[in-house]
C-alpha positions as CSV (number, residue, x, y, z in Angstrom):
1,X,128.2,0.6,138.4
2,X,125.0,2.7,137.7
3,X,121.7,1.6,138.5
4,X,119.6,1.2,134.9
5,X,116.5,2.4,135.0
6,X,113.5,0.2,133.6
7,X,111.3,1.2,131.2
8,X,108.2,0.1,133.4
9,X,109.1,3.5,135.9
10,X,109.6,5.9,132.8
11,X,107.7,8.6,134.7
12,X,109.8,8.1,138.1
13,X,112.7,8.1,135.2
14,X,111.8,11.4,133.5
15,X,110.9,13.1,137.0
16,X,114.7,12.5,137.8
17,X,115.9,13.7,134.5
18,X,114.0,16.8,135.0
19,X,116.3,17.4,138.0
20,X,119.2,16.5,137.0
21,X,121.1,19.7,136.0
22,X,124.7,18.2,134.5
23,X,122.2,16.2,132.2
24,X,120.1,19.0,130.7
25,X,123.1,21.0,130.3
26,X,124.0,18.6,128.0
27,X,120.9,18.0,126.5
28,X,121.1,21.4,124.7
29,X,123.7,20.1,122.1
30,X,120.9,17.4,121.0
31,X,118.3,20.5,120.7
32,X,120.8,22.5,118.5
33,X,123.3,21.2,116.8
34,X,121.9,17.7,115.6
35,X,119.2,19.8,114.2
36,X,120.7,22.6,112.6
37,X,123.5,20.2,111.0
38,X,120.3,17.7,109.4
39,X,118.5,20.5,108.1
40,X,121.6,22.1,106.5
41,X,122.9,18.8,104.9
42,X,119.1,18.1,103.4
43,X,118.9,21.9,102.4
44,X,122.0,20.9,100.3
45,X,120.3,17.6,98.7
46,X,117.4,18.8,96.3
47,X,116.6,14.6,95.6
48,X,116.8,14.1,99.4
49,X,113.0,14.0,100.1
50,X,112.7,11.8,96.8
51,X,115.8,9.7,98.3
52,X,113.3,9.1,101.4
53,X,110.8,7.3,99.5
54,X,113.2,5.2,97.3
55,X,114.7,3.8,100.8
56,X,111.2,3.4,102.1
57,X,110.1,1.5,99.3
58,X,113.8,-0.8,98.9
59,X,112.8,-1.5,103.2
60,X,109.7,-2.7,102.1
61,X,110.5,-4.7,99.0
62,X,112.7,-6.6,101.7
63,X,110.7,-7.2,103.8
64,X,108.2,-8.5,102.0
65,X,111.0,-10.8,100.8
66,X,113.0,-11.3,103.8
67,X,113.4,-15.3,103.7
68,X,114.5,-15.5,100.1
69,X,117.2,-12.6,100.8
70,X,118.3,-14.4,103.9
71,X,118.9,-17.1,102.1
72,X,120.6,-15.5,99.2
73,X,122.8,-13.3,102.0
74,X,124.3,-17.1,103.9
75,X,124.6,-18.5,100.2
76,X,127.1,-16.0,99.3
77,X,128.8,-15.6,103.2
78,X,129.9,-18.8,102.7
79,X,131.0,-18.9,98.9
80,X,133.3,-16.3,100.4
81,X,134.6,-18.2,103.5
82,X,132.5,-17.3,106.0
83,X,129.6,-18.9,108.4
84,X,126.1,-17.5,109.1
85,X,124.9,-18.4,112.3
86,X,121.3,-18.2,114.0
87,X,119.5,-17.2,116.6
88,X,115.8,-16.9,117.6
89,X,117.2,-15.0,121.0
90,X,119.3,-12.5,122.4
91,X,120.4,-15.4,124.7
92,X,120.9,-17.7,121.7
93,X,123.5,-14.8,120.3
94,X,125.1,-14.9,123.2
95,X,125.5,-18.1,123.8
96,X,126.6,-18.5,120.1
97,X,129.1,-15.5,120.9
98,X,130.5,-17.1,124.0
99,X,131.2,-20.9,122.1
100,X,133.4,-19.2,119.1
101,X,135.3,-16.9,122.3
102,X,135.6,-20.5,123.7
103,X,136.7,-22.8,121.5
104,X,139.5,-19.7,120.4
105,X,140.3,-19.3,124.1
106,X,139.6,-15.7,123.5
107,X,140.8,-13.5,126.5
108,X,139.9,-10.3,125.1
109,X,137.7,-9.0,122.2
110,X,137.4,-5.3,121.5
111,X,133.8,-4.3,120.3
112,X,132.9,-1.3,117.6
113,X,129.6,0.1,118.4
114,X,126.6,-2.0,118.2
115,X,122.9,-1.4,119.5
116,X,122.0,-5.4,119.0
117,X,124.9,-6.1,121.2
118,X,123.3,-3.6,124.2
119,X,119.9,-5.4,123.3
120,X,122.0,-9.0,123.6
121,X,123.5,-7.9,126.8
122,X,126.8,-9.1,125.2
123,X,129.3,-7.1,127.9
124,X,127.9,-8.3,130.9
125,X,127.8,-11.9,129.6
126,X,131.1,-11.6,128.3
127,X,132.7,-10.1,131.9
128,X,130.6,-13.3,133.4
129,X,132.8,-15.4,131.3
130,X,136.1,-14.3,131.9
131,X,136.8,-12.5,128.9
132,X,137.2,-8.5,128.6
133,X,135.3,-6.6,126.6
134,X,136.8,-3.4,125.4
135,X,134.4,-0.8,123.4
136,X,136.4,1.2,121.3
137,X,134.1,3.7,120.2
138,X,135.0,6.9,121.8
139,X,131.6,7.5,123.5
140,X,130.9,3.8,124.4
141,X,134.5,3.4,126.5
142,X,133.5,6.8,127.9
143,X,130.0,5.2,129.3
144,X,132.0,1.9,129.8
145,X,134.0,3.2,132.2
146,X,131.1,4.7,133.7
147,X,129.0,1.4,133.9
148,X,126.5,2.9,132.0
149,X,124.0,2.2,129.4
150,X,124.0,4.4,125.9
151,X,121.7,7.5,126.1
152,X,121.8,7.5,122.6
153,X,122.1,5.1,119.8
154,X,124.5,7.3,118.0
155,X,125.4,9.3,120.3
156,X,126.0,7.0,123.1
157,X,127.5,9.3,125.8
158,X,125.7,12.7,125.0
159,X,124.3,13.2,128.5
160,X,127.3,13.9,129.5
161,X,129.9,17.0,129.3
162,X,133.8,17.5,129.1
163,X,134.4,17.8,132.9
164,X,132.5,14.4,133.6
165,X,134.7,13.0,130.8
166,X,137.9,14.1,132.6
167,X,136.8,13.5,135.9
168,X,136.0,9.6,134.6
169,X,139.5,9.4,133.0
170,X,141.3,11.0,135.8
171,X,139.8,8.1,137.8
172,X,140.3,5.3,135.4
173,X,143.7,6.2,134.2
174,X,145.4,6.2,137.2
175,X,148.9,4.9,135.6
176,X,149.1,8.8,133.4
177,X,150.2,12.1,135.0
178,X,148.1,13.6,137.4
179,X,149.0,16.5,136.3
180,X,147.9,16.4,132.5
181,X,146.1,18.9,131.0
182,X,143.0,17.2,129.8
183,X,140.6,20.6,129.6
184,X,140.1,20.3,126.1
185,X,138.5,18.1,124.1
186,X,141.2,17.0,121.7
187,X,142.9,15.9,124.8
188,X,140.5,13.7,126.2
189,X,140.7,12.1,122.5
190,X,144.1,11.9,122.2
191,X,144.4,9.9,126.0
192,X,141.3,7.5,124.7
193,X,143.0,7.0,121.2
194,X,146.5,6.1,123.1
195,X,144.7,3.8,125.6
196,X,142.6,1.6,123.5
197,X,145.6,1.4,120.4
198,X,147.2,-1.3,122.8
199,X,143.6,-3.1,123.0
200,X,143.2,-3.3,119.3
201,X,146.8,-5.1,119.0
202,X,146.0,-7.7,121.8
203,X,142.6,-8.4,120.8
204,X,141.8,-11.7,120.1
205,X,138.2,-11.4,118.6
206,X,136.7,-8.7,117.4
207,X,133.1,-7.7,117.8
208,X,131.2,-5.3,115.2
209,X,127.4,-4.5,114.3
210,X,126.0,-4.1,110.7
211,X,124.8,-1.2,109.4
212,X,123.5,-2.9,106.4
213,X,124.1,-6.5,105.2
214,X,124.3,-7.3,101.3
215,X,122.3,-10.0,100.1
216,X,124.0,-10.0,96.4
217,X,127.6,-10.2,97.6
218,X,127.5,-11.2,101.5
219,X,128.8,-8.1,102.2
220,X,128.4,-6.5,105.6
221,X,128.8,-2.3,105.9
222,X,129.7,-0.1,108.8
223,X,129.9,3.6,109.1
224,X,132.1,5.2,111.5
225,X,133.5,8.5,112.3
226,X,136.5,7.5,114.1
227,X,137.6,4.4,112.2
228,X,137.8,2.0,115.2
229,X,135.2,-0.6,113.5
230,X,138.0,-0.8,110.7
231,X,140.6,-1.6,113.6
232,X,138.4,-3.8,115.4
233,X,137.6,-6.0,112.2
234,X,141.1,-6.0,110.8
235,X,143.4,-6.7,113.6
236,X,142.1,-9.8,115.5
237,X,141.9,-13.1,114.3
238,X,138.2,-13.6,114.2
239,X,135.9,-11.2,113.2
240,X,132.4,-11.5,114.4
241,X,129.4,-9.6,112.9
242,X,126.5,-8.9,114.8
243,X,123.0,-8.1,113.4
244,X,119.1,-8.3,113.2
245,X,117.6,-9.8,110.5
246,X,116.2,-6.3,108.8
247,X,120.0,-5.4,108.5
248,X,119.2,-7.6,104.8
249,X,119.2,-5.0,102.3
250,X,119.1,-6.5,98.0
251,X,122.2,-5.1,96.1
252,X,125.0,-2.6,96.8
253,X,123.1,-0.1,94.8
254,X,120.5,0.1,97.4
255,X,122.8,-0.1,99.9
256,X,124.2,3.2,98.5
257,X,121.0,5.0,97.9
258,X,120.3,4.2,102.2
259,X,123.7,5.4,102.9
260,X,122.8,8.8,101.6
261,X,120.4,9.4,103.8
262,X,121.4,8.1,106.6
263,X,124.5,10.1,107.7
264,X,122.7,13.2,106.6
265,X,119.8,12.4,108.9
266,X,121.6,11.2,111.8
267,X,124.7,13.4,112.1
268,X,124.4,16.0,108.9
269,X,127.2,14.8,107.2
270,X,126.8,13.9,103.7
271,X,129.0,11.0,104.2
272,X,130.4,9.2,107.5
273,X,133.6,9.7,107.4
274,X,134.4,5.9,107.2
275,X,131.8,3.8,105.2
276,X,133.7,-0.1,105.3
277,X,132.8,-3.0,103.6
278,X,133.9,-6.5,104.5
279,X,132.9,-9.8,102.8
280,X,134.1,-12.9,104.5
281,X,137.6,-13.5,106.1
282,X,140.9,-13.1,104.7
283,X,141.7,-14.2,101.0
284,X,145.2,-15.3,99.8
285,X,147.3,-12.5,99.5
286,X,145.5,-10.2,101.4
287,X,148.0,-8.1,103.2
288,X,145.6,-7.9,106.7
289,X,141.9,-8.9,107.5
290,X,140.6,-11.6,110.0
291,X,141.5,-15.4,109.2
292,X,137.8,-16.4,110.5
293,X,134.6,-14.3,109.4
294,X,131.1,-14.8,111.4
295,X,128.1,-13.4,111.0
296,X,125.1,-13.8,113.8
297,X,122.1,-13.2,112.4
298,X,119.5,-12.7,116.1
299,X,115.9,-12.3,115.6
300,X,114.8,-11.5,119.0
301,X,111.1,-11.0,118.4
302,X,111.4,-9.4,115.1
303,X,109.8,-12.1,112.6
304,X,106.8,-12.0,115.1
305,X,106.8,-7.8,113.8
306,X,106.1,-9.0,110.1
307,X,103.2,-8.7,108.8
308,X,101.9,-7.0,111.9
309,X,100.5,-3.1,112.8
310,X,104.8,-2.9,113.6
311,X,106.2,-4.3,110.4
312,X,106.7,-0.5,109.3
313,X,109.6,-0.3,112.6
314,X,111.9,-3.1,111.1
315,X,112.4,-0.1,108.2
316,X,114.6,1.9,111.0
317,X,118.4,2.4,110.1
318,X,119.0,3.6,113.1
319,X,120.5,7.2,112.6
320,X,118.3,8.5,115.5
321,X,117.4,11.7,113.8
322,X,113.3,10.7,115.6
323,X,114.7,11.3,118.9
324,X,117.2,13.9,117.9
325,X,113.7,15.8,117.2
326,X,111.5,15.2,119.8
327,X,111.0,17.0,122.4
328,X,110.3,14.0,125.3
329,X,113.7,13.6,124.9
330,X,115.3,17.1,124.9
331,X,113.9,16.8,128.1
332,X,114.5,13.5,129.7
333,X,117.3,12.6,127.7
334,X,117.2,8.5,127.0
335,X,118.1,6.7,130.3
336,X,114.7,7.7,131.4
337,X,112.7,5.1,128.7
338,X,115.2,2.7,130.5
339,X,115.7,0.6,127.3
340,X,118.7,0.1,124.7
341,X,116.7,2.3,122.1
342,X,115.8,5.5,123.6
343,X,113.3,8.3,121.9
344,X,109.7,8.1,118.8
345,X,111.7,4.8,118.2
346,X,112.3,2.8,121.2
347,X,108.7,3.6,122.0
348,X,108.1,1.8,119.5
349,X,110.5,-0.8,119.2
350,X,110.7,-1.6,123.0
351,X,107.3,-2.5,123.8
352,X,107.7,-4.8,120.5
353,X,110.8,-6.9,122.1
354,X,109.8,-6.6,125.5
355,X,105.7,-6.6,125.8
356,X,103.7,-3.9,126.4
357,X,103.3,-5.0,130.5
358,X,107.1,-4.0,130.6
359,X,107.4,-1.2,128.0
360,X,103.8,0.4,127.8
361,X,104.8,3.5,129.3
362,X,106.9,4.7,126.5
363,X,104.3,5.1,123.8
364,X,103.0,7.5,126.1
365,X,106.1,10.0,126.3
366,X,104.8,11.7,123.3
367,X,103.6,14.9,122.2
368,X,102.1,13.6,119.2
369,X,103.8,16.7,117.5
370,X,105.1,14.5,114.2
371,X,108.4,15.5,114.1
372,X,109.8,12.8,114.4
373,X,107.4,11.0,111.8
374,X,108.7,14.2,109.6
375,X,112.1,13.4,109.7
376,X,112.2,9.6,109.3
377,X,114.4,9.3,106.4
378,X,112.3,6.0,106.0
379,X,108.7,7.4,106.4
380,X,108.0,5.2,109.4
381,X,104.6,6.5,111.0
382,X,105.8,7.0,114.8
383,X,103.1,8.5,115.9
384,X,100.6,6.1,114.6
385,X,102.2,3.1,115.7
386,X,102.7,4.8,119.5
387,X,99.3,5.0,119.1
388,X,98.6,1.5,118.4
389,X,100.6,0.5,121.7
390,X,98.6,2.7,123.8
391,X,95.4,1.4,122.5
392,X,96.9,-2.1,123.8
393,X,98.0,-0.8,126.8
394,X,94.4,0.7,127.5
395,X,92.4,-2.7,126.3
396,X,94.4,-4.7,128.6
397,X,94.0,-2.1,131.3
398,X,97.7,-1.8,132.1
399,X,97.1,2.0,131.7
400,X,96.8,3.9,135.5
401,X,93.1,3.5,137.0
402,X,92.4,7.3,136.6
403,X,93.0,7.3,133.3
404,X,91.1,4.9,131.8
405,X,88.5,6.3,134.4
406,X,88.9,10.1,132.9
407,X,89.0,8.6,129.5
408,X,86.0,6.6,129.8
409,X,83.7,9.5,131.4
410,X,85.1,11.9,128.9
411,X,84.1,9.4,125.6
412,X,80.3,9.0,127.5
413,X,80.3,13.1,126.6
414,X,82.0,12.7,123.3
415,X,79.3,10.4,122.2
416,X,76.7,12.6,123.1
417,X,77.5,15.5,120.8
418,X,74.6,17.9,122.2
419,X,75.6,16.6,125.7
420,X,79.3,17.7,124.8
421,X,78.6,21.0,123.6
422,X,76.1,22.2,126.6
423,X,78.9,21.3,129.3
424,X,81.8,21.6,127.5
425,X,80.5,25.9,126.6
426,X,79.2,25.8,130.8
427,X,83.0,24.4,132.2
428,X,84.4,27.1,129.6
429,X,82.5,29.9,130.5
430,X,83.0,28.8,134.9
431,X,86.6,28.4,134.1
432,X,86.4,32.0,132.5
433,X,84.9,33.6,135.1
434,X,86.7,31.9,138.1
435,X,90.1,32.6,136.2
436,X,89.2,36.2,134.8
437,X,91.2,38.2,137.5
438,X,94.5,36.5,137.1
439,X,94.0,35.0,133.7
440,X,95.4,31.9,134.8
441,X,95.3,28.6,137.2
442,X,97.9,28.1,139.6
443,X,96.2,24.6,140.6
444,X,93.1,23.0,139.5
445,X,90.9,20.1,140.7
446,X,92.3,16.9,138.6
447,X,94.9,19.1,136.8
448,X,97.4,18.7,139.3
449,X,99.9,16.8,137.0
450,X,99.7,19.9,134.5
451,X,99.8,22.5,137.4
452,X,102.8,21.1,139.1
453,X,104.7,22.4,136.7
454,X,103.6,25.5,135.2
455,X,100.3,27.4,135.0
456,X,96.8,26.5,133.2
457,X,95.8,29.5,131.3
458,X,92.3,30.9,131.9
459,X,89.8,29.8,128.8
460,X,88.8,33.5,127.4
461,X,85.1,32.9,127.2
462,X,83.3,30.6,124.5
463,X,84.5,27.2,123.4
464,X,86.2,26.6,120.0
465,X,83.1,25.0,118.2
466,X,81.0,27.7,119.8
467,X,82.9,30.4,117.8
468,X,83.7,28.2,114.8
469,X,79.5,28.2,114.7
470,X,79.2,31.3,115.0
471,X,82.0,32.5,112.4
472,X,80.5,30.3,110.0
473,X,76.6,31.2,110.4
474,X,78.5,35.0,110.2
475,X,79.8,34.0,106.5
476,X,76.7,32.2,105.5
């Protein structure tokens, strides 16, 4: 099994990534084509940016109402047959997990894709157990095999490409032909889709996630592209629903006005192709459908989030169109943050469920550019909040010696404007001269994590507020 990387050594994580050719080979189909396909389906939408603020705004409502739609989401789970358990941690999910495996004498439970179930920790315990878990999303049995981590919370084996795909299935699938042709990528489908219909018919328990849960009807909603959260619900005879508490979302019709922006902001479809709906187990007649429905509802530090400088995070829907836009993690790619959610959000998130001793340095991989602020289909202000974390990070001086040193000798200038303009127009004008031949730095004293890498160009002369002044008293 892989080694996970922890968020505390992002930097010794990101310096590997760097290196890591296979991985930024794949990389480029996160810089182009998740890109190109969002801004084509929004380009398509004229009410899309107006969409945005409605979901903002149907987020908020709930949250600001979270206990009386909780409440009114178990009323109607159970009107409809069903149970609502809770639980304060990812353990307590687990453990809650484990008893209904246990009293069913569950062997084997097939899993669609779920990020609370990566933050729960749910496979490992399950293994631990005795009981096989089987992911039966395409790209989470590709990293399962692997004994890997998502990179990507929709995405979840993107770091990788086709050869490493056949290479893992050539090893795993020992009991096919050697001799199959599996160089294309319909074939590599077609192996996995073969494989995992025998899991799906001797499940015992199935495992989804929630995209959104319905207070108004109990209702919990999955999108898929591949259909195999339809299978994994249907077949088995318990169907187990796993979700944090700011899954909660009023009525269907909000529900539907979220859906449209989330596939078109995650993967630039206007629609996933499967959008499923399931309320409570199945009802006399019913042709298929589990006879038991549970749903888990885990908090896992978020009710600590409310009313908080992070209450604006629990808006996410998860589409992952923040980190499908930023460049940290064109770069790194997301086992470097070393955390179940990767990218603007994770840094966020992370240091929110974990503590900012464990998951400071992530706030930190950031450019500060916005994009991923300007692509939220919630609105959630990113950058801002990364910038709260580092401001924690820095009070509780978690934050490397030298910088708090550097930032602390530059803010004695900066609060000295006179001071601040005499040596910031002298270190200009040396840096000018000792640069003017080249018109660049190779290395510089305390520059060196800059210079490493690439060059510092040479400052052409005056500073910025030197010739602002100057343009200005030039006008006037």
């Amino acid at each position: 099994m892989t080694e996970t990387p922890t968020s505390s050594h992002f930097k010794e994580n990101a310096h590997a990534a760097l290196h890591d050719a296979p991985l930024q080979k794949a990389l480029q189909h996160v810089r182009v084509n998740f890109i190109d396909k969002r801004a084509k389906a929004v380009a398509r939408l004229p009410e899309f940016e107006a969409l945005r603020d409605s979901a903002r705004d149907i987020k908020d409502h709930t949250l600001a109402n979270l206990d009386l739609y909780i409440e009114a989401y178990e009323a109607r789970v159970v009107a409809a047959g069903g149970h609502v358990h809770y639980a304060m941690t990812a353990k307590d999910g687990v453990d809650i997990v484990l008893k209904l495996c246990h009293e069913r004498g569950a062997k084997a439970v097939t899993k669609g894709k779920s990020m609370i179930a990566e933050e729960m920790g749910l496979n490992a315990a399950l293994e631990a157990a005795g009981i096989d878990p089987i992911e039966t999303d395409l790209g989470e049995y590709i990293i399962q095999l692997r004994g890997e981590a998502p990179s990507h919370i929709i995405a979840p084996a993107v770091h990788l490409n086709k050869e490493q795909v056949e290479a893992d299935f050539r090893r795993v699938h020992r009991d096919l032909p050697s001799d199959r042709d599996l160089s294309q990528p319909v074939q590599l489908l077609t192996e996995a889709r073969g494989i995992l219909r025998d899991k799906f018919l001797s499940a015992d328990i199935g495992v989804t996630g929630a995209n959104f849960l319905i207070a108004e009807t109990g209702t919990s909603i999955i999108v898929t592209n591949e259909g195999n959260g339809d299978l994994t619900q249907i077949l088995p005879k318990v169907h187990i629903v796993l979700a944090s508490l700011e899954k909660i979302v009023p009525t269907l019709e909000d529900a539907s006005q979220l859906l449209r922006v989330l596939a078109r902001s995650a993967t630039g479809q206007d629609m996933s192709v499967y959008t499923t709906l399931s309320t409570g187990p199945r009802r006399p007649g019913d042709p298929d459908g589990p006879e038991e429905y549970h749903v888990i509802l885990i908090d896992n530090g978020r009710s600590s989030m409310l009313g908080g400088d992070f209450e604006d995070m629990l808006r996410c829907i998860r589409c992952g169109a923040c980190m499908n836009h930023c460049p940290i993690y064109h770069a790194v790619g997301g086992h470097a943050y070393g955390s179940v959610y990767p990218g603007p959000m994770g840094a966020v998130l992370t240091p929110s469920l974990i503590g900012v001793e464990e998951g400071g340095q992530l706030p930190n991989a950031s450019t500060f550019c916005g994009r991923c602020e300007a692509v939220c289909p919630v609105r959630i202000p990113l950058p801002n909040m990364m910038r709260h974390w580092r401001e924690r990070e820095f009070e509780r001086h978690l934050s490397p010696k030298a910088m708090r040193y550097g930032i602390g000798f530059w803010a004695f200038f900066a609060k000295r404007p006179t001071l601040y303009r005499l040596s910031t127009n002298v270190a200009m004008r040396a840096l000018h001269w000792l640069g003017r031949a080249k018109g660049r730095f190779a290395s510089l004293p305390f520059a060196g994590g800059w210079t490493r890498y690439r060059d510092l160009p040479a400052p052409q002369g005056a500073t910025f507020q030197s010739q602002w002044r100057a343009k200005s008293g030039s006008v006037h």
